[in-house]
Phi, psi and omega in degrees: 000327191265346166310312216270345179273357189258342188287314159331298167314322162274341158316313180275354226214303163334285178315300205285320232243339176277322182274004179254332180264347185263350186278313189288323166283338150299316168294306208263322226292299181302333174293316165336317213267334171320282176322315195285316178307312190279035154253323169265327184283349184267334178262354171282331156269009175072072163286131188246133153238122173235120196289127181229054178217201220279002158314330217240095177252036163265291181292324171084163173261113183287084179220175177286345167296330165307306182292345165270077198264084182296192207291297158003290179297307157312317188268310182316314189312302191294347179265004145292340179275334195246018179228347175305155177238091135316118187257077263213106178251039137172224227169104122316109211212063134318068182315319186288333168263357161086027182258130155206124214204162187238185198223108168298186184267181197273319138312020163241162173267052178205037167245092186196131219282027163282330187281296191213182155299125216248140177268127169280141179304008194225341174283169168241133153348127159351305182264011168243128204301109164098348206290146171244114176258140200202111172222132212224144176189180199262152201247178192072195203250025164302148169318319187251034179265115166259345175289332181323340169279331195342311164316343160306329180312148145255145164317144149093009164280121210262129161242154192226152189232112213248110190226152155044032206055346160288169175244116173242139182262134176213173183240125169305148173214010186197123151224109216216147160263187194204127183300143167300111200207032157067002160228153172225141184291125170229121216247114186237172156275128194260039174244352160198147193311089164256174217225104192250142164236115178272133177210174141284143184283146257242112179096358185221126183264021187229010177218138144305143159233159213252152161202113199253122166234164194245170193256169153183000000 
């Protein structure tokens, strides 16, 4: 009798111990399916940390001591601008802000934003299928703040990008800041071809802004 009461017991103690496992996964089954989406929503959006900081002598660091260009200095930029031999393998074309501006290759030396609208060491070239062109320059009333309107910008505003005899047209669609942290996150659909401008933010001296445009 008493064999048969312990075996009842383990039979029950099977059952209970199958049904405590079938409880928890029922109970976890949502939090799971949560984690796996927002694990697919971090990789659909590409998270980029694209480094800016004083290591990184292609691009220079993007801070308000740079951007505080005395007068001195200012005419010093520009009489550096007309003596410069820039070689330009394309063009940046704002219409609405009247920015038009070429671009060296990323392996020169003056694609570098004391110079010129500077290609971050982490982009891609124009003409590549999905690609992110990231392009950085300086915002105020320095000579060589090419960027200074930017803030003018709207959603659904057009930039055009001139590579290799082609014309790529694209729309802003996404504009957010960031702390100035010597990195910036840049957040695109990496399912299409895009155009990022990095500057300081207009009036503020402790955040940056992302201006994400799409091809179309």
């Amino acid at each position: 009798m008493k064999k048969e009461n312990k075996n009842k017991k383990s039979q029950l103690f099977k059952v209970g111990f199958f049904f405590l496992i079938v409880g928890i996964l029922v109970f976890t089954s949502n939090p799971l399916l949560k984690l796996k989406n927002e694990v697919f929503e971090e990789m659909r959006l590409a998270i980029f940390q694209l480094s800016i900081n004083e290591e990184n002598t292609t691009i220079n660091n993007i801070n308000t001591e740079n951007l505080e260009v005395t007068v001195e200095d200012n005419k010093q930029a520009e009489e550096n601008d007309k003596k410069a031999n820039y070689t330009y393998i394309g063009e940046l074309s704002i219409p609405k802000i009247k920015l038009k501006r070429g671009f060296v290759s990323k392996d020169s030396k003056y694609n570098n934003i004391e110079y010129n609208i500077a290609i971050a060491k982490e982009a891609s070239y124009p003409d590549k299928e999905r690609g992110n062109f990231i392009l950085m320059a300086h915002s105020g009333t320095a000579y060589i703040s090419f960027f200074d309107k930017l803030y003018k910008l709207e959603l659904g505003d057009k930039a055009t990008v001139s590579y290799k005899a082609k014309d790529y047209t694209y729309k802003l669609t996404k504009i957010y800041n960031q702390p100035k942290t010597g990195q910036v996150a840049i957040y695109r659909d990496p399912t299409k071809k895009t155009l990022t401008l990095i500057t300081c933010t207009h009036n503020d001296d402790y955040n940056q802004t992302i201006y994400i445009f799409e091809e179309v």
